[in-house]
N, CA, C and O atoms as a Tripos MOL2 file, in Angstrom:
@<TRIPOS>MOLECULE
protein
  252   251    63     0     0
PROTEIN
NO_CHARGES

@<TRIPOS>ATOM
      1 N         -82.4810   -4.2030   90.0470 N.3       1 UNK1
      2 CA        -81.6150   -3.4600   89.1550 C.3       1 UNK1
      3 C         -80.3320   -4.2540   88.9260 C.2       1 UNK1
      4 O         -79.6420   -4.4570   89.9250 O.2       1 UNK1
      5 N         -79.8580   -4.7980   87.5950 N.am      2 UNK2
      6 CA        -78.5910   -5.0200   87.0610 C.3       2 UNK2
      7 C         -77.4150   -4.4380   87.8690 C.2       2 UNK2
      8 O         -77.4050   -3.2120   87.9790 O.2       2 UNK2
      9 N         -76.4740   -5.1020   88.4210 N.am      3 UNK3
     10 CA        -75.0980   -4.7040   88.9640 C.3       3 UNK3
     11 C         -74.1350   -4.3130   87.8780 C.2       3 UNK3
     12 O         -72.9840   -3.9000   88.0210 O.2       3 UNK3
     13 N         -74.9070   -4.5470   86.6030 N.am      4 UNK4
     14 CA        -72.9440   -4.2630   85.3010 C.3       4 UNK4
     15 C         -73.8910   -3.6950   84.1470 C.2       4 UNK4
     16 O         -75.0770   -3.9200   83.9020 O.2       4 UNK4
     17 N         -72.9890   -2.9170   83.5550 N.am      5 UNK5
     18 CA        -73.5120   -1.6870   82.4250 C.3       5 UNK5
     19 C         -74.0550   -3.0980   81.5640 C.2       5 UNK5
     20 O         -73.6190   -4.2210   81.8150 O.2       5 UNK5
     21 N         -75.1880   -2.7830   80.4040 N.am      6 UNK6
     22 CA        -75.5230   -3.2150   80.0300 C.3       6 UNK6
     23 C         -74.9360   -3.3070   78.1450 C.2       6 UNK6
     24 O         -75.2550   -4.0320   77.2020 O.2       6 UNK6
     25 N         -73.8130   -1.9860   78.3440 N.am      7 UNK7
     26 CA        -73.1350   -1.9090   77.2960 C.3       7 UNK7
     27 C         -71.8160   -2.7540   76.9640 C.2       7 UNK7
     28 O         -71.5110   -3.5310   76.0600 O.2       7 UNK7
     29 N         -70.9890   -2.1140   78.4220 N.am      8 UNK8
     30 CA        -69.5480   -2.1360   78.5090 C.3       8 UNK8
     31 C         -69.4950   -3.6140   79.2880 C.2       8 UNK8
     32 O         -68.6530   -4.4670   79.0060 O.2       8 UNK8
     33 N         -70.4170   -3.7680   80.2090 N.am      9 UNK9
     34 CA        -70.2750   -4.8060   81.1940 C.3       9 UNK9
     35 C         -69.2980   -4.4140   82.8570 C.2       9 UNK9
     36 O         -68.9290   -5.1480   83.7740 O.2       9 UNK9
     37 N         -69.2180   -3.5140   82.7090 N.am     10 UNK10
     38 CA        -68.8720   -3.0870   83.5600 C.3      10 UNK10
     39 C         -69.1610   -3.3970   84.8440 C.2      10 UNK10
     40 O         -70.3140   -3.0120   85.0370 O.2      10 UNK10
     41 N         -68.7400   -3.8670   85.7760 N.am     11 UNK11
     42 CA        -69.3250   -4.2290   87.4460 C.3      11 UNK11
     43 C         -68.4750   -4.0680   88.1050 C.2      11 UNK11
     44 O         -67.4500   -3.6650   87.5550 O.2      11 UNK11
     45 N         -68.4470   -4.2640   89.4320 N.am     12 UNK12
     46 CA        -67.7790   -3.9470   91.1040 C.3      12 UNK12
     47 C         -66.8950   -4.5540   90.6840 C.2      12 UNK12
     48 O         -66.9090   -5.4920   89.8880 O.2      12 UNK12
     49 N         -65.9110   -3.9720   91.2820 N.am     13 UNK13
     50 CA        -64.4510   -4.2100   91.2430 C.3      13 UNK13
     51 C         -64.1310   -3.8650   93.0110 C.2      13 UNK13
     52 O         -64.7630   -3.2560   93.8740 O.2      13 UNK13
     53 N         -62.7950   -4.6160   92.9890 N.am     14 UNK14
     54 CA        -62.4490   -4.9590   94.3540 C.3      14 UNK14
     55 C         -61.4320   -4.9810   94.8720 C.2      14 UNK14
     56 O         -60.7800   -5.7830   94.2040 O.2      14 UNK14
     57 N         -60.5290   -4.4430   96.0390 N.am     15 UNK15
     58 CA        -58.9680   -4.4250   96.3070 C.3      15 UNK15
     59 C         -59.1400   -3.9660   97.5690 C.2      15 UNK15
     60 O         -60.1030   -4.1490   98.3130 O.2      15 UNK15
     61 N         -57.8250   -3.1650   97.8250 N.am     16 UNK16
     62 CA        -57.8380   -2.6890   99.4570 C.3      16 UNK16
     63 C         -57.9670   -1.4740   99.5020 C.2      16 UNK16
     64 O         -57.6580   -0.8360   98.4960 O.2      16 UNK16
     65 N         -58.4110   -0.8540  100.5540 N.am     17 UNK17
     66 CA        -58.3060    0.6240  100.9260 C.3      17 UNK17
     67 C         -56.8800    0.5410  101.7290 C.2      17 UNK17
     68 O         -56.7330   -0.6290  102.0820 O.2      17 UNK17
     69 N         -56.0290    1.1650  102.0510 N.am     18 UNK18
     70 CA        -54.8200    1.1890  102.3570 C.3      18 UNK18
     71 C         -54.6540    2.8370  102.8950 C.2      18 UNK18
     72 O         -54.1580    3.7390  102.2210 O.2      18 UNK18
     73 N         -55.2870    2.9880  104.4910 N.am     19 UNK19
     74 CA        -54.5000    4.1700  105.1740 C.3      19 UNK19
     75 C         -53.5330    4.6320  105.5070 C.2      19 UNK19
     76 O         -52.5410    3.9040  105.4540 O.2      19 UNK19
     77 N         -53.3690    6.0360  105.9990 N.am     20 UNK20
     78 CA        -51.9620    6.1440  106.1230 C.3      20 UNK20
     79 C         -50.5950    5.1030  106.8650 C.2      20 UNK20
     80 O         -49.3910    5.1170  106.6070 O.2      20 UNK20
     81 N         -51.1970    4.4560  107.6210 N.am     21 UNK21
     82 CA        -50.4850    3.8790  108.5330 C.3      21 UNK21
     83 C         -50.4140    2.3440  107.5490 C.2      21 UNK21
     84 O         -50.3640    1.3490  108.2720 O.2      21 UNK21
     85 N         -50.4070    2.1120  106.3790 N.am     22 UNK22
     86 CA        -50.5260    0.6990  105.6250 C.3      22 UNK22
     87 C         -51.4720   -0.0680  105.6500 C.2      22 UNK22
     88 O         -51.5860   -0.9280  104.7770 O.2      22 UNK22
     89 N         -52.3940    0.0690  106.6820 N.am     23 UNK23
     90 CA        -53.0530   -0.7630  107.1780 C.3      23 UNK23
     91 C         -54.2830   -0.9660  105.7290 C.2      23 UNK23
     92 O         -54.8220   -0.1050  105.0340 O.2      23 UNK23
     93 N         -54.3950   -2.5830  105.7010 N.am     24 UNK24
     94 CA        -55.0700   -2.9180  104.2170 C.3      24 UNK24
     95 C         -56.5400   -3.3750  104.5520 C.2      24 UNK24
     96 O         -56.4980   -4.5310  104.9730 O.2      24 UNK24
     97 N         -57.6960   -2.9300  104.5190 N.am     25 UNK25
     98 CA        -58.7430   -3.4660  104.7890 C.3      25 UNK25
     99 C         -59.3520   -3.9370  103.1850 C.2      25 UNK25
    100 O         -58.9340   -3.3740  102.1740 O.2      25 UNK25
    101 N         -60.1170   -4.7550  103.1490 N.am     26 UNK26
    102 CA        -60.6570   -4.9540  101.5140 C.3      26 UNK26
    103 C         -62.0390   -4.3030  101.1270 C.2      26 UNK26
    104 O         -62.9700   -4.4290  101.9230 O.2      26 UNK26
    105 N         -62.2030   -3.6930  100.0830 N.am     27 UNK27
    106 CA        -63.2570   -3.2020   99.8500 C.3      27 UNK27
    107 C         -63.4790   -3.0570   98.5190 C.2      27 UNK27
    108 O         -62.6200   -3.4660   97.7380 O.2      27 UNK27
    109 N         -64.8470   -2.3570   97.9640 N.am     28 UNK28
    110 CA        -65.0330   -2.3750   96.5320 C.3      28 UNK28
    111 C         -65.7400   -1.2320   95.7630 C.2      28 UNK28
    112 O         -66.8950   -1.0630   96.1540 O.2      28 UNK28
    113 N         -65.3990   -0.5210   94.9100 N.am     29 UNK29
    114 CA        -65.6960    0.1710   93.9160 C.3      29 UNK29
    115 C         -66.9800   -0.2420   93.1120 C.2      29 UNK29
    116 O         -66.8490   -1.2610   92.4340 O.2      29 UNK29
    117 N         -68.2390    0.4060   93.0770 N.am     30 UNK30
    118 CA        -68.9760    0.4080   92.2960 C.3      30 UNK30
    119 C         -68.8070    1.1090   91.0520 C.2      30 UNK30
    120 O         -67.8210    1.8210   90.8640 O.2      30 UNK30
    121 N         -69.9730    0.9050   89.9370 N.am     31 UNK31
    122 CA        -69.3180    1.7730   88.7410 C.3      31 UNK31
    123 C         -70.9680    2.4490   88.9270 C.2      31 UNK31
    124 O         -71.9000    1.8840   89.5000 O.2      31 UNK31
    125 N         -71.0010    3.9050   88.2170 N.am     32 UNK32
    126 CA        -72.0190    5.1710   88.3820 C.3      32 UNK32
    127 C         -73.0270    4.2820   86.9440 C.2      32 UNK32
    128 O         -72.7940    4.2910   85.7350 O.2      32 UNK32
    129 N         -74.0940    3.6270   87.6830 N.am     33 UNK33
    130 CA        -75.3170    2.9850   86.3410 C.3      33 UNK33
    131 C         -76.3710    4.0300   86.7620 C.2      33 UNK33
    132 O         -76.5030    4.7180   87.7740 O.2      33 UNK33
    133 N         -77.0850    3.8950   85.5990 N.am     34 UNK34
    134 CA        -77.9080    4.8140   85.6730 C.3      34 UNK34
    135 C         -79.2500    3.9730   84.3920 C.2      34 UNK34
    136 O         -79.0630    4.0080   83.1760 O.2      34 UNK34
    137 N         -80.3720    3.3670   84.9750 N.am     35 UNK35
    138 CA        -81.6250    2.9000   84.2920 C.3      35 UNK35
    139 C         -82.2870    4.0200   83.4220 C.2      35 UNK35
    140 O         -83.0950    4.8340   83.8680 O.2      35 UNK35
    141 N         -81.8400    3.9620   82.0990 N.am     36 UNK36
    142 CA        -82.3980    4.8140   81.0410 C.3      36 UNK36
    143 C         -83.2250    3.8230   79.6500 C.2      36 UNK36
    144 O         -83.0050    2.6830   79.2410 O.2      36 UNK36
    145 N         -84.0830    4.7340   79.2830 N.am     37 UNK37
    146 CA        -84.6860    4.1860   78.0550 C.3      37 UNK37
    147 C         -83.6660    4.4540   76.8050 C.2      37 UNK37
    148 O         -83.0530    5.4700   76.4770 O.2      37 UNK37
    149 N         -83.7210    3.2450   76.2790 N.am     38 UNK38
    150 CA        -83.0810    3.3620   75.4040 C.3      38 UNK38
    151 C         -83.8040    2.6150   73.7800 C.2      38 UNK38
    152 O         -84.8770    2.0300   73.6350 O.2      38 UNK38
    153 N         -82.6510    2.9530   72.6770 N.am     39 UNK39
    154 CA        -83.1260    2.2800   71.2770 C.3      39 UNK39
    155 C         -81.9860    0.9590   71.4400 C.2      39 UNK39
    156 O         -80.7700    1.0700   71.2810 O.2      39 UNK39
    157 N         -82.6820   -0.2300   71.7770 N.am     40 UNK40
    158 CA        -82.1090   -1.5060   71.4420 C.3      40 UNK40
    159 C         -82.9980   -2.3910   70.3710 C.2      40 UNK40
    160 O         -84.1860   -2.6680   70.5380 O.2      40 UNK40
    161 N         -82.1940   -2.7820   69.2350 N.am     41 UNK41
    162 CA        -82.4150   -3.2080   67.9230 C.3      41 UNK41
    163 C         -83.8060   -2.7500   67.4740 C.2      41 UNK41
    164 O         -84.7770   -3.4630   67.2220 O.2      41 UNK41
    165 N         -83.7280   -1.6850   67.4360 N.am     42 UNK42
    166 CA        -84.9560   -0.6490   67.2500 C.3      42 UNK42
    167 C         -86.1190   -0.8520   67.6490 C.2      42 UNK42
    168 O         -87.0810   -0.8320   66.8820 O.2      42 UNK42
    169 N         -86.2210   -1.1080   69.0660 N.am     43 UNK43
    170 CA        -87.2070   -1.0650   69.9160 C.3      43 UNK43
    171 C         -87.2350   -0.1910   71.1440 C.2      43 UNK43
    172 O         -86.3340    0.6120   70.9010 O.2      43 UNK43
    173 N         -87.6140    0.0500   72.0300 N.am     44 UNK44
    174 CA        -87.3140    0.9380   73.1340 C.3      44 UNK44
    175 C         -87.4920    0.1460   74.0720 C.2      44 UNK44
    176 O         -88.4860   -0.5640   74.2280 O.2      44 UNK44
    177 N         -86.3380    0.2240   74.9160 N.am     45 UNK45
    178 CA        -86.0300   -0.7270   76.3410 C.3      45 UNK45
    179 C         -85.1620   -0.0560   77.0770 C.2      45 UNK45
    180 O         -84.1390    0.5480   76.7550 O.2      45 UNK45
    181 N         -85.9070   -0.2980   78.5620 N.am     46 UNK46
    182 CA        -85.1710   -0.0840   80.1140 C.3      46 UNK46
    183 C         -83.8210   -0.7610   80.6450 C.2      46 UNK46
    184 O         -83.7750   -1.6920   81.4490 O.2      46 UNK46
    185 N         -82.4720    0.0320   79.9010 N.am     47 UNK47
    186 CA        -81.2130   -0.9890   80.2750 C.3      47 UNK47
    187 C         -80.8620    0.1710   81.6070 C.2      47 UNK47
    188 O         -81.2900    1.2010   82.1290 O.2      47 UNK47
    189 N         -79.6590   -0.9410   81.7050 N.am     48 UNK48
    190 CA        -78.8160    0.0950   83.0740 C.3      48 UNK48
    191 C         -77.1050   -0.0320   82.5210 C.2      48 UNK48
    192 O         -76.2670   -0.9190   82.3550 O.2      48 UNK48
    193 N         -77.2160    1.3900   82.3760 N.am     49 UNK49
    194 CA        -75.8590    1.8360   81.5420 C.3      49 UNK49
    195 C         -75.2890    2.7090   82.7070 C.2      49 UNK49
    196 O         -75.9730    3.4330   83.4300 O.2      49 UNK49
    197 N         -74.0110    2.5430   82.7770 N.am     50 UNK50
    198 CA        -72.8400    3.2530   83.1820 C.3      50 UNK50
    199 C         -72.5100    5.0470   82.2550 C.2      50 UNK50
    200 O         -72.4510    5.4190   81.0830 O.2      50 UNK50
    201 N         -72.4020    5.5670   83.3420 N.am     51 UNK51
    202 CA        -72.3230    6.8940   82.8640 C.3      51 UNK51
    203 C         -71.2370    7.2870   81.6930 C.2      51 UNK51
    204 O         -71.1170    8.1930   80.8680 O.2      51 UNK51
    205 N         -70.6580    6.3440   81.9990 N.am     52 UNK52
    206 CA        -69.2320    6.6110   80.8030 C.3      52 UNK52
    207 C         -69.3780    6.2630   79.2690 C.2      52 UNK52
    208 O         -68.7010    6.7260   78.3510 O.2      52 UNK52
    209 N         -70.3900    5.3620   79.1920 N.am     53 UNK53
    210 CA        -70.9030    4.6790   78.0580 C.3      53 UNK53
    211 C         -72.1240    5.6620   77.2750 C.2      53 UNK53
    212 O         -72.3550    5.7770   76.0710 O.2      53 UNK53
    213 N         -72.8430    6.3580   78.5400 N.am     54 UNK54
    214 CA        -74.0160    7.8190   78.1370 C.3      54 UNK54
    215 C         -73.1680    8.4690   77.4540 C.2      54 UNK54
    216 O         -73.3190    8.7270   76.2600 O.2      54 UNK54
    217 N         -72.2000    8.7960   78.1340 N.am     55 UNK55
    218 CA        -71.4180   10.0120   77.4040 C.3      55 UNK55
    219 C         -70.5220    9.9590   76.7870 C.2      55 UNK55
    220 O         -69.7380   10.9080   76.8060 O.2      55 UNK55
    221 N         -70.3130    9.0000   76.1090 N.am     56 UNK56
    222 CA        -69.5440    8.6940   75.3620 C.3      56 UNK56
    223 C         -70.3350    8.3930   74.0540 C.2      56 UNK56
    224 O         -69.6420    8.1980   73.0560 O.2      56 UNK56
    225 N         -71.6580    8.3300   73.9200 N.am     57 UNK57
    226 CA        -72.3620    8.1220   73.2620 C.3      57 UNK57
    227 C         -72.9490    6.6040   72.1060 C.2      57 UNK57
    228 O         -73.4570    6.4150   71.0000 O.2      57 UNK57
    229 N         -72.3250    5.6570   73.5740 N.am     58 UNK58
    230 CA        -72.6640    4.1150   72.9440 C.3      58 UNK58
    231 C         -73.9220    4.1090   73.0720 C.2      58 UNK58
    232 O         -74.4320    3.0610   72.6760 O.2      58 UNK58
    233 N         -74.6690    4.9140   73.4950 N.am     59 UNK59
    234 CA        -75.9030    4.1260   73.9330 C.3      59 UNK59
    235 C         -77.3160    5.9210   73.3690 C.2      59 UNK59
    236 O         -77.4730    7.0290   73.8820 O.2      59 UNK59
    237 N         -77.9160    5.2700   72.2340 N.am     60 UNK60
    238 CA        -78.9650    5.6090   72.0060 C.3      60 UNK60
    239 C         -80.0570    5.7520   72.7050 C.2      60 UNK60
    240 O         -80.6990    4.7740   73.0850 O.2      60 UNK60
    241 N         -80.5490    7.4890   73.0700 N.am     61 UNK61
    242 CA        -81.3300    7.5640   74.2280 C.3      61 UNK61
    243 C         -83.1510    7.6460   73.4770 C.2      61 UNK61
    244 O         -83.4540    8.5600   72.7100 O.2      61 UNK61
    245 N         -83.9130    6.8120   73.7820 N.am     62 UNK62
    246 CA        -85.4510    6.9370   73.5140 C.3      62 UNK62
    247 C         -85.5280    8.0860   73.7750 C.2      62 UNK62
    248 O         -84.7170    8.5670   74.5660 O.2      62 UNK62
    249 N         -86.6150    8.9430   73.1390 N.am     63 UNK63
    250 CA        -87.5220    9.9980   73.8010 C.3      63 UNK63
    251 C         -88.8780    9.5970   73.6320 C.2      63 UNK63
    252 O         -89.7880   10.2920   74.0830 O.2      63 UNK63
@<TRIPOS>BOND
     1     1     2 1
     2     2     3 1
     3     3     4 2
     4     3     5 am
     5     5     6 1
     6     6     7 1
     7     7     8 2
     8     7     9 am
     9     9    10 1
    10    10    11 1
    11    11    12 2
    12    11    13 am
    13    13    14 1
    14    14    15 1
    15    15    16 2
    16    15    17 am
    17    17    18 1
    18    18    19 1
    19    19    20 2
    20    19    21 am
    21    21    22 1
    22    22    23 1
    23    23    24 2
    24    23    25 am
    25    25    26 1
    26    26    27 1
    27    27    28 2
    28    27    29 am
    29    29    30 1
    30    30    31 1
    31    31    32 2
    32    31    33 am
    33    33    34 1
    34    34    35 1
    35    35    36 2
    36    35    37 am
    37    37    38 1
    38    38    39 1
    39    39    40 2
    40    39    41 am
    41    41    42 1
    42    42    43 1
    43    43    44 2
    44    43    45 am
    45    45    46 1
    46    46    47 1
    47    47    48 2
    48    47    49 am
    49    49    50 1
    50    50    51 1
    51    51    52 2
    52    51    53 am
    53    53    54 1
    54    54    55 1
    55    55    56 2
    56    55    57 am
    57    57    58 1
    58    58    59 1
    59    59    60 2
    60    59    61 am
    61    61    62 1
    62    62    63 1
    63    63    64 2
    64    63    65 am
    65    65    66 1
    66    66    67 1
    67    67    68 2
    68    67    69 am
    69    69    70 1
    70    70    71 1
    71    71    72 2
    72    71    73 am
    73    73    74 1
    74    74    75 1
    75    75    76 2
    76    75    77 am
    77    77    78 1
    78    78    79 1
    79    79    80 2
    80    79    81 am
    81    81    82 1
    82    82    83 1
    83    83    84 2
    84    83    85 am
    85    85    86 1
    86    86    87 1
    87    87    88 2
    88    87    89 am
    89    89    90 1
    90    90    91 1
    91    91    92 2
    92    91    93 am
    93    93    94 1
    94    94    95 1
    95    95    96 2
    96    95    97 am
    97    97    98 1
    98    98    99 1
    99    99   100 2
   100    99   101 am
   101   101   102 1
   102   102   103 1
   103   103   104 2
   104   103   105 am
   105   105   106 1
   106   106   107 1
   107   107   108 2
   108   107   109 am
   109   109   110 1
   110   110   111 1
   111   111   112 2
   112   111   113 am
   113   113   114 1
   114   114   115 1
   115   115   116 2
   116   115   117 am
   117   117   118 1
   118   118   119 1
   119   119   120 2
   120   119   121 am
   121   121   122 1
   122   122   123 1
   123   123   124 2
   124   123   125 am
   125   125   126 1
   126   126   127 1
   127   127   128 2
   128   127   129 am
   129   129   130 1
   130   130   131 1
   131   131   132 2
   132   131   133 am
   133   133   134 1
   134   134   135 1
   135   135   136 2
   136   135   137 am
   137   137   138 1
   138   138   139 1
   139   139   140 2
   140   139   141 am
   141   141   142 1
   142   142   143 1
   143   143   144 2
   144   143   145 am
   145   145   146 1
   146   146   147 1
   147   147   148 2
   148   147   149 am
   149   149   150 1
   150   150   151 1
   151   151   152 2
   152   151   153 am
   153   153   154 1
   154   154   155 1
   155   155   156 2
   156   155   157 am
   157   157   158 1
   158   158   159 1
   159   159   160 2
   160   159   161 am
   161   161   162 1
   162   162   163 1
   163   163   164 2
   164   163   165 am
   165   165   166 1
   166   166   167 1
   167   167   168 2
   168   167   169 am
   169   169   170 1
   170   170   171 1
   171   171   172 2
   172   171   173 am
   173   173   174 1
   174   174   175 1
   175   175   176 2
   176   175   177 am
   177   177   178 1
   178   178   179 1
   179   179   180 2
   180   179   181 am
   181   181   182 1
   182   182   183 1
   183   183   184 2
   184   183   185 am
   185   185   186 1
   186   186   187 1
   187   187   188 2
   188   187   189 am
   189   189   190 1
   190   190   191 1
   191   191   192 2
   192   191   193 am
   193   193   194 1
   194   194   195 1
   195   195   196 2
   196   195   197 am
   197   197   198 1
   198   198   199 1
   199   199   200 2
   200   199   201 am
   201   201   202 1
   202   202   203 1
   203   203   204 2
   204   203   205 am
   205   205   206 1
   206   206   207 1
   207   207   208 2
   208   207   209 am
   209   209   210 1
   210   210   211 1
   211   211   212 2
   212   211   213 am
   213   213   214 1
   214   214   215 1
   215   215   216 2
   216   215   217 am
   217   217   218 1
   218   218   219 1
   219   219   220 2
   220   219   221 am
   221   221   222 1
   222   222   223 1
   223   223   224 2
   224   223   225 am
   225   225   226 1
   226   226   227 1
   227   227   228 2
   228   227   229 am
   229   229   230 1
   230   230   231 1
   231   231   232 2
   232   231   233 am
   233   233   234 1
   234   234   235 1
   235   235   236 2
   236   235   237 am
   237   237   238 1
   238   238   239 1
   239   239   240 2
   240   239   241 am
   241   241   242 1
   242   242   243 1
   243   243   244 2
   244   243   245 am
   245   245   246 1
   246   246   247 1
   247   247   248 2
   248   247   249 am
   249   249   250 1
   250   250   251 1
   251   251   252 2
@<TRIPOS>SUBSTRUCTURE
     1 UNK1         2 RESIDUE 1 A UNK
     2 UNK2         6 RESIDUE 1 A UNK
     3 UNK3        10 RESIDUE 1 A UNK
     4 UNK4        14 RESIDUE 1 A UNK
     5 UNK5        18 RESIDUE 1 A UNK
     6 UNK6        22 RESIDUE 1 A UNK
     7 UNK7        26 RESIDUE 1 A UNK
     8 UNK8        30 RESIDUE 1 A UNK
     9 UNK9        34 RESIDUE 1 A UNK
    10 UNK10       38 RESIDUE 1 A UNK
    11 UNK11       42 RESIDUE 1 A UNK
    12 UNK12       46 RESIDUE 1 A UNK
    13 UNK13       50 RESIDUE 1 A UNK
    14 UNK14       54 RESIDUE 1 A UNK
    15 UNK15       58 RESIDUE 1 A UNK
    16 UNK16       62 RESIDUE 1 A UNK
    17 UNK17       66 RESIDUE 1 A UNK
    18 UNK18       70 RESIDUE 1 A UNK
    19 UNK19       74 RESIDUE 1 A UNK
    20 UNK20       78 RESIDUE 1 A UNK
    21 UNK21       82 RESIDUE 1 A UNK
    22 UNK22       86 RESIDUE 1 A UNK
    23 UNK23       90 RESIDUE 1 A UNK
    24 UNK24       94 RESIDUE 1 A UNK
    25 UNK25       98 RESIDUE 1 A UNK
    26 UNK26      102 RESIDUE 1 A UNK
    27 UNK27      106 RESIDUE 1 A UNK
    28 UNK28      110 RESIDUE 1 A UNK
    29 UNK29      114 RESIDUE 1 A UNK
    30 UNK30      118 RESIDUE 1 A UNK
    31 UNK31      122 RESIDUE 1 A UNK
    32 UNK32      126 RESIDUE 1 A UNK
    33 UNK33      130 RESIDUE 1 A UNK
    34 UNK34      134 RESIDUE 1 A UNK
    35 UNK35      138 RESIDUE 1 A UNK
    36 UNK36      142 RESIDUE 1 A UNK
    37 UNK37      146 RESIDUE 1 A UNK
    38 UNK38      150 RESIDUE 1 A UNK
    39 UNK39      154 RESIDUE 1 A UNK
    40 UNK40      158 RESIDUE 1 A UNK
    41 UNK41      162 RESIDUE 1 A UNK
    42 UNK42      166 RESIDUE 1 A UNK
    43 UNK43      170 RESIDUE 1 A UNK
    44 UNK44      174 RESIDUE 1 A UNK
    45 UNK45      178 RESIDUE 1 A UNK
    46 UNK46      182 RESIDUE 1 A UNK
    47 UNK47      186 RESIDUE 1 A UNK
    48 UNK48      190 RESIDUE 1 A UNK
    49 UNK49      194 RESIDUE 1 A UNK
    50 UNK50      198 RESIDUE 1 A UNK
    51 UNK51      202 RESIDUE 1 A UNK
    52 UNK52      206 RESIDUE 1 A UNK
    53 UNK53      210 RESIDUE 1 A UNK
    54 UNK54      214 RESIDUE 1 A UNK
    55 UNK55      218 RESIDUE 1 A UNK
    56 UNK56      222 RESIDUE 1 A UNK
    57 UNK57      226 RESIDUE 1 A UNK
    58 UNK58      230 RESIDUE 1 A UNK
    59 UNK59      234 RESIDUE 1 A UNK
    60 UNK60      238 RESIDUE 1 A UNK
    61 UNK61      242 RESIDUE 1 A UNK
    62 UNK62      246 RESIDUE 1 A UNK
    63 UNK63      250 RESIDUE 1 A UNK
């Protein structure tokens, strides 16, 4: 499975978690993909789109 929306491009992103006490460990944010059929250049194909891009309605869903 693809790590980045297949629309937006979207992928892991990365910084610190920072508890109460300051203390900085590094870690990373995934983004919510989700493998749907879709209409790409009017064919039907298996991308992996980010939820924000579904609902936002970039991305044409096959039935």
């Amino acid at each position: 499975m693809a790590k980045i929306c297949a629309v937006c491009g979207k992928g892991k992103m990365s910084g610190n978690h920072v508890s109460h006490a300051n203390n900085h460990n590094r870690r990373t944010w995934a983004p919510n993909l989700k493998r749907v059929r879709a209409v790409v250049e009017g064919s039907n194909k298996r991308i992996t789109v980010c939820t924000r891009c579904l609902r936002s309605g970039k991305v044409e869903r096959a039935l």
